[in-house]
C-alpha positions as semicolon CSV with decimal commas, in nm:
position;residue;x (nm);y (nm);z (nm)
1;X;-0,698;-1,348;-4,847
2;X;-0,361;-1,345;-5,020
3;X;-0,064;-1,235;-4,864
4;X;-0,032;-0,898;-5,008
5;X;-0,362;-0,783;-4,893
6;X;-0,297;-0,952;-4,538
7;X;0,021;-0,701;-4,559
8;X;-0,187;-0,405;-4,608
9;X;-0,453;-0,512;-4,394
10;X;-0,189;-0,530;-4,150
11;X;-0,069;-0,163;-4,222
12;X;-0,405;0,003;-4,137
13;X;-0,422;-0,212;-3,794
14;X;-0,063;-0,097;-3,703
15;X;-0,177;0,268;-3,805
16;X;-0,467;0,268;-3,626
17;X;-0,292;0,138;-3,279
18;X;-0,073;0,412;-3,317
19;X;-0,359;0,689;-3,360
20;X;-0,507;0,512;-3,027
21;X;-0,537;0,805;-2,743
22;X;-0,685;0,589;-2,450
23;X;-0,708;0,227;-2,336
24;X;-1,020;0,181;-2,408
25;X;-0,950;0,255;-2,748
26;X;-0,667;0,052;-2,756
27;X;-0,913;-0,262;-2,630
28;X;-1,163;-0,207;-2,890
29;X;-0,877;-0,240;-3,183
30;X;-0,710;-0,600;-3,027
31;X;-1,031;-0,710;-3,045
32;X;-1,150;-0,613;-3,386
33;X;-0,818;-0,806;-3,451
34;X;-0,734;-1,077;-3,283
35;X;-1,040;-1,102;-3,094
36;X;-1,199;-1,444;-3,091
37;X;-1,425;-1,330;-3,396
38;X;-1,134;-1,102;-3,541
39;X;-1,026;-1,018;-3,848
40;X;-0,719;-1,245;-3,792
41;X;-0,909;-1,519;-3,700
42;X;-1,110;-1,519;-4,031
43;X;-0,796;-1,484;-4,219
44;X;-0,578;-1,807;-4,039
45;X;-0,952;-2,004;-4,104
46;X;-0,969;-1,892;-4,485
47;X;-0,626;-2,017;-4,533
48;X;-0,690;-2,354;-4,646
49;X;-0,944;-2,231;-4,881
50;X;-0,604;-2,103;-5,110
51;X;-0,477;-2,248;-5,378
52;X;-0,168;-2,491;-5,266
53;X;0,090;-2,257;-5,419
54;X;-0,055;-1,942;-5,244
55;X;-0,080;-2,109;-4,914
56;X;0,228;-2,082;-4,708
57;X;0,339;-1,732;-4,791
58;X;-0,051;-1,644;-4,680
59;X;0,008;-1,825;-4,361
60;X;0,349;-1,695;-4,318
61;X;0,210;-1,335;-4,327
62;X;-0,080;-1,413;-4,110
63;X;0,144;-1,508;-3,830
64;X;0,394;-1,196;-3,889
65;X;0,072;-0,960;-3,866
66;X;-0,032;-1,134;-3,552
67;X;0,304;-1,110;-3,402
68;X;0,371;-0,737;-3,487
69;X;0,010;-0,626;-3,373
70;X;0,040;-0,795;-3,085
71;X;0,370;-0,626;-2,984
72;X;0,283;-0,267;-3,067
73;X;-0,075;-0,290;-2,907
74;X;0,188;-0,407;-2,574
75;X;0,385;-0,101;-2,641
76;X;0,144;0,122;-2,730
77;X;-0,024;0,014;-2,367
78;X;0,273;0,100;-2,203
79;X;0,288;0,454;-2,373
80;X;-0,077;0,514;-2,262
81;X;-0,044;0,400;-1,892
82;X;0,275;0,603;-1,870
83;X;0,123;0,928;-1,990
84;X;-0,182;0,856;-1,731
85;X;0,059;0,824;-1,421
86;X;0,293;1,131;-1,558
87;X;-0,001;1,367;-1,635
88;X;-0,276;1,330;-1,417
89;X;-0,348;1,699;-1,535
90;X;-0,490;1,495;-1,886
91;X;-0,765;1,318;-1,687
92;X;-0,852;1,574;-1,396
93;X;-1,158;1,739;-1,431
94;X;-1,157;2,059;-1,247
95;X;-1,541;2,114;-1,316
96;X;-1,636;1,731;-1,179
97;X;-1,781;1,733;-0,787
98;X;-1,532;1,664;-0,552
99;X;-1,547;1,299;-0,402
100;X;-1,643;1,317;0,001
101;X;-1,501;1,045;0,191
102;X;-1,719;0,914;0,510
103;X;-1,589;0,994;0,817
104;X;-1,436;0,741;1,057
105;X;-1,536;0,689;1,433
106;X;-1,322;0,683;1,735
107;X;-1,240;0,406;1,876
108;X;-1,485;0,302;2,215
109;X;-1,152;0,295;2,392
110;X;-1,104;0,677;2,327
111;X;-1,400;0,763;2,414
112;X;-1,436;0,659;2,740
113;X;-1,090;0,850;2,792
114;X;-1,181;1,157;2,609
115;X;-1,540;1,130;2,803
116;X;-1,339;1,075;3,167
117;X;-1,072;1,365;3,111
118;X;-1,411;1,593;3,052
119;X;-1,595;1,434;3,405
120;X;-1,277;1,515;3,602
121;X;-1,144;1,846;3,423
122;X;-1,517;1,956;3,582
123;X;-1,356;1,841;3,938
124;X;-1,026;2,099;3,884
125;X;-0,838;1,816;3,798
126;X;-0,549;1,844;3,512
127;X;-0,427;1,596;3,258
128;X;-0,058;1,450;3,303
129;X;0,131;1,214;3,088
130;X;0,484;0,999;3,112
131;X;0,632;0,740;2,947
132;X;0,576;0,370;2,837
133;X;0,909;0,307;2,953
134;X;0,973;0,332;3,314
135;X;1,234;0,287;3,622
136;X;1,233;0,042;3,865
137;X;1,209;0,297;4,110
138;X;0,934;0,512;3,946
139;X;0,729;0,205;3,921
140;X;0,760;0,024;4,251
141;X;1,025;0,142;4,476
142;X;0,872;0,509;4,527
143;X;0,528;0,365;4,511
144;X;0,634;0,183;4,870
145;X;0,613;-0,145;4,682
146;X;0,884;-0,421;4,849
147;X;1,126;-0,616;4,637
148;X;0,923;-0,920;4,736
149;X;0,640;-0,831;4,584
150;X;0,503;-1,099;4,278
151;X;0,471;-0,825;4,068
152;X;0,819;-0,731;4,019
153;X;0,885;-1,112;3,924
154;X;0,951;-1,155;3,542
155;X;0,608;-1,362;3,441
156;X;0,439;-1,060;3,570
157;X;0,622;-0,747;3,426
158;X;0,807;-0,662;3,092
159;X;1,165;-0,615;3,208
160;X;1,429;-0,423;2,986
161;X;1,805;-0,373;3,010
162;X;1,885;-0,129;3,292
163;X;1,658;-0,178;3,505
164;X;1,415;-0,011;3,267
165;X;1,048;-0,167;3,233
166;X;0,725;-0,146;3,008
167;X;0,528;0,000;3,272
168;X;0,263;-0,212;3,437
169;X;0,044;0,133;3,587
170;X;0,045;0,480;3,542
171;X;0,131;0,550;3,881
172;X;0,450;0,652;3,769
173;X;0,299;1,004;3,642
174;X;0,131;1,029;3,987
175;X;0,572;1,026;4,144
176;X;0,672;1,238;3,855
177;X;0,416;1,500;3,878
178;X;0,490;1,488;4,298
179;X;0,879;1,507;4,260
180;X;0,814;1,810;4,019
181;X;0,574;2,041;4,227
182;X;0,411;2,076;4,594
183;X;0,098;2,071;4,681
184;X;-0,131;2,088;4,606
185;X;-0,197;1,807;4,335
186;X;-0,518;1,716;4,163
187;X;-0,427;1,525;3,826
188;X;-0,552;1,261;3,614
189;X;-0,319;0,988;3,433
190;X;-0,457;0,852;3,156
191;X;-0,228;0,580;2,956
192;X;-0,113;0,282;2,799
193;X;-0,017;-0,026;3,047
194;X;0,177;-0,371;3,011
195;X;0,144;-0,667;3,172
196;X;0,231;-1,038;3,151
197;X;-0,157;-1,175;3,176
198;X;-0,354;-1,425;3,022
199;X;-0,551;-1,256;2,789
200;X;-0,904;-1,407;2,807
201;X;-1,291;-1,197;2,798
202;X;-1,176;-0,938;3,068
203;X;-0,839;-0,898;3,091
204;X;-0,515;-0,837;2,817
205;X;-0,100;-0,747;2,865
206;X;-0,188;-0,465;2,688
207;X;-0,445;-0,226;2,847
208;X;-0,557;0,098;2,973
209;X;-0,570;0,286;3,299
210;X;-0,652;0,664;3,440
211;X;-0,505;0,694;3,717
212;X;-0,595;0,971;3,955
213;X;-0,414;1,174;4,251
214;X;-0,577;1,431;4,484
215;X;-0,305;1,572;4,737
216;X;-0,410;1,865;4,984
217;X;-0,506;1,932;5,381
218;X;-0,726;1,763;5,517
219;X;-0,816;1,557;5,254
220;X;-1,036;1,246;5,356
221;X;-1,140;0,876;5,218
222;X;-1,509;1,017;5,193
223;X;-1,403;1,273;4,952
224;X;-1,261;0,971;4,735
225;X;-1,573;0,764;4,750
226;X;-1,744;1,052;4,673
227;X;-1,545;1,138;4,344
228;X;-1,584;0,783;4,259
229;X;-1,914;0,728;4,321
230;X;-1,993;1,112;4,066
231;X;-1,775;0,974;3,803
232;X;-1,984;0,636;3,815
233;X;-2,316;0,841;3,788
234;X;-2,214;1,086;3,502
235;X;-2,020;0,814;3,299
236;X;-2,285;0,493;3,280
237;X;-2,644;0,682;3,416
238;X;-2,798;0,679;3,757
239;X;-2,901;0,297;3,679
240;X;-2,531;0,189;3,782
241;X;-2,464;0,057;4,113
242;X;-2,112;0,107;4,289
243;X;-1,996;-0,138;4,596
244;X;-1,661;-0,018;4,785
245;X;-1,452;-0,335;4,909
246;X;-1,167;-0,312;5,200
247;X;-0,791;-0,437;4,981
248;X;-0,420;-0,394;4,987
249;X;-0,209;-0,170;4,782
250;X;0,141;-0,080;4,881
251;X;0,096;0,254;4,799
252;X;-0,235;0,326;4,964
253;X;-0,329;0,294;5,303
254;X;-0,654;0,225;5,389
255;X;-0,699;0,080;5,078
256;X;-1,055;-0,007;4,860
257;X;-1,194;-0,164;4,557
258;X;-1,425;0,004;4,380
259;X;-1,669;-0,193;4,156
260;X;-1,937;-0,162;3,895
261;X;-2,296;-0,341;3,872
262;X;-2,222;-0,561;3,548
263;X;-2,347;-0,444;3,224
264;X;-2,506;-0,787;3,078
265;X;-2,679;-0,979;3,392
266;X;-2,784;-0,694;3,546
267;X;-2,605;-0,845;3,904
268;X;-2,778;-1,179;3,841
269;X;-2,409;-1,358;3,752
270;X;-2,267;-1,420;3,416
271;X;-1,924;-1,533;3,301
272;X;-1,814;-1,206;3,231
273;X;-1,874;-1,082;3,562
274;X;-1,754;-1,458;3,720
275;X;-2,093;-1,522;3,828
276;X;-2,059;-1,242;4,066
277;X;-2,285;-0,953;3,927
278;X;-1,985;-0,705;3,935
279;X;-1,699;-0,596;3,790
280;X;-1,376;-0,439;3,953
281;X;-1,283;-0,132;3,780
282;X;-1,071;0,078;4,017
283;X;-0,813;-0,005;4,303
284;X;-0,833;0,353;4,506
285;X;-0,730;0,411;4,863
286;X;-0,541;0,735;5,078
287;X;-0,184;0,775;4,970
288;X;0,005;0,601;5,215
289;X;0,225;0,806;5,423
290;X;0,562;0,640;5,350
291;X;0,505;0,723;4,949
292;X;0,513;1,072;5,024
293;X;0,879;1,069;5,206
294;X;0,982;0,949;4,859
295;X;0,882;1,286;4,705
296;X;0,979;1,517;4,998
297;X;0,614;1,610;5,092
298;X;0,516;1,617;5,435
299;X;0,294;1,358;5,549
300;X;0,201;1,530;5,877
301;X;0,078;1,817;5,678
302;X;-0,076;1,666;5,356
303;X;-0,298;1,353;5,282
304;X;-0,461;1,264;4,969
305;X;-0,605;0,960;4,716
306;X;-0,530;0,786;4,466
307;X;-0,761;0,563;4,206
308;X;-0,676;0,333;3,905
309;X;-0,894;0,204;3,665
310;X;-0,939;0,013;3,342
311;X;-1,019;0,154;3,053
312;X;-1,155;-0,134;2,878
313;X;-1,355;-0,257;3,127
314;X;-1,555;0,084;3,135
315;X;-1,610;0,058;2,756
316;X;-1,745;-0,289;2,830
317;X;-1,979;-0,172;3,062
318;X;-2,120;0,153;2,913
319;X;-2,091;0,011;2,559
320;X;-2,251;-0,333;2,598
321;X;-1,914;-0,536;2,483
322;X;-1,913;-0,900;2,659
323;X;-1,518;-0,967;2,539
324;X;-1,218;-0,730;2,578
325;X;-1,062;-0,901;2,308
326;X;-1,333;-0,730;2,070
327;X;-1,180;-0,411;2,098
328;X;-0,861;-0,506;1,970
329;X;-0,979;-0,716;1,628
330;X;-0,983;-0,427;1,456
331;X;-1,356;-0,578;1,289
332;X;-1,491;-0,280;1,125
333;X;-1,842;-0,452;1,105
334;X;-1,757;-0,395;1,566
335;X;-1,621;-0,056;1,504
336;X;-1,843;0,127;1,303
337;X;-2,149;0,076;1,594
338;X;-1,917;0,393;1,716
339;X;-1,981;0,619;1,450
């Protein structure tokens, strides 16, 4: 092909670029032309079939059409990809279905709050909520908790300027909600925690706990083991066995431990358990007398309980999870069993 018919070869590809009205269009035209079996192609392999004198102004035209298609197909691109982001009215179908996106699950995490808050709303008892970031004197001073105590050390609790800290219970509410109203009290605290632990299959620094707080007449450590022991039944079955141990709290006094029958041996001992068959889920125990000065009750007149547990380690248990650290992966393949 001589060089004036490469030039008006080269005229109808430039023409039809410009008359392109999608991408797709566009495509199909770069390679009629400079596809691998293009039209250009051809041409640049013809060219030594020329006479010598024809030759190089052949070749030089080749290379100018190949260079000037290839820039306005790039521009003409740019045109077409600009009009599709500035006019999504062009390619919106108003008489196309619309697209449903699945719905996602809650987190196990939630739902074992969500599923508490309705157990104990049954009881009369109300949500409360506080902050992440507590006093000194919120979290361990009006909770009858001495400055000697390990846990106010710095490898066990996020300290801040000002005495402020990332709070390591939600016990806090439970002095908030007493400093702001009398009795009687009968609240729930569910929230985020922070500690300075290891994290390995059953425990994390950052957690969950509801805490709760019962404060009347007359109110008695059966009633507690009692509320316990219905919370235990309606949240895991009848199937789940609950042990109460004697402890120590500073703010509690008598103070218990309230466990669960583990979830994967059945009692028999596994590592998740430490070989024991249980797992400790709530600290609980009367409201010790001296906590209650701090607030201005009357501990002659009132008495009451209080219970923290984890979060996680309920999920674990109802929800068949052997490490803590699975609900925190973020694995959708682990998530979606929630659904």
């Amino acid at each position: 092909m001589r060089a004036e018919e490469i030039g008006r070869l080269k005229e109808v590809a430039l023409g039809e670029v410009k008359a392109a009205k999608t991408i797709q269009e566009l495509e199909s035209i770069r390679v009629k032309y400079l596809g691998r079996k293009g039209l250009l192609p051809d041409i640049m392999g013809a060219l030594r079939d020329l006479p010598a004198g024809e030759r190089a102004a052949a070749g030089l035209a080749a290379n100018a059409f190949k260079e000037e298609l290839g820039a306005t197909l790039q521009v003409r691109r740019c045109e077409l990809e600009s009009n599709r982001a500035s006019g999504p009215s062009r390619l919106f179908d108003p008489s196309l279905p619309g697209r449903w996106r699945p719905l996602g699950s809650m987190h196990p995490v939630s739902m074992v709050i969500e599923e508490t808050v309705r157990i104990f709303s049954r009881l009369g008892f109300t949500v409360a909520d506080g902050p992440d970031i507590e006093t000194r004197y919120n979290n361990f001073e009006a909770l009858n908790t001495p400055d000697h105590h390990p846990s106010l050390d710095p490898t066990d609790t996020f300290w801040l300027d000002d005495n402020k800290i990332l709070r390591t219970q939600t016990s806090p509410v439970q002095i908030r909600v007493m400093l702001s109203q009398k009795p009687p009290v009968r609240i729930i605290t569910p929230g985020r925690c922070y500690r300075r632990d290891t994290t390995d299959a059953t425990h994390s620094a950052n957690f969950h706990q509801i805490e709760g707080l019962y404060v009347d007449r007359n109110v008695s450590l059966a009633d507690l083991k009692g509320i316990l022991a219905f919370y235990a039944r309606e949240m895991m079955g009848p199937q789940v066995r609950v042990r109460f141990r004697p402890h120590f709290f500073p703010f509690t006094e008598p103070s218990v431990e309230c466990d669960f029958s583990c979830h994967l041996c059945e009692g028999s001992g596994c590592r998740v358990c430490k070989h024991s068959g249980w797992i400790e889920i709530a600290g609980a125990g009367m409201v010790d007398p001296r906590v209650y000065t701090k607030v201005g009750y009357d501990p002659e007149v009132v008495s009451g309980y209080a219970f923290g547990m984890g979060v996680e380690r309920i999920a674990m248990i109802k929800y068949g999870i052997e490490d803590i650290r699975m609900l925190y992966e973020n694995d959708l393949r682990f998530l979606q069993q929630f659904a």
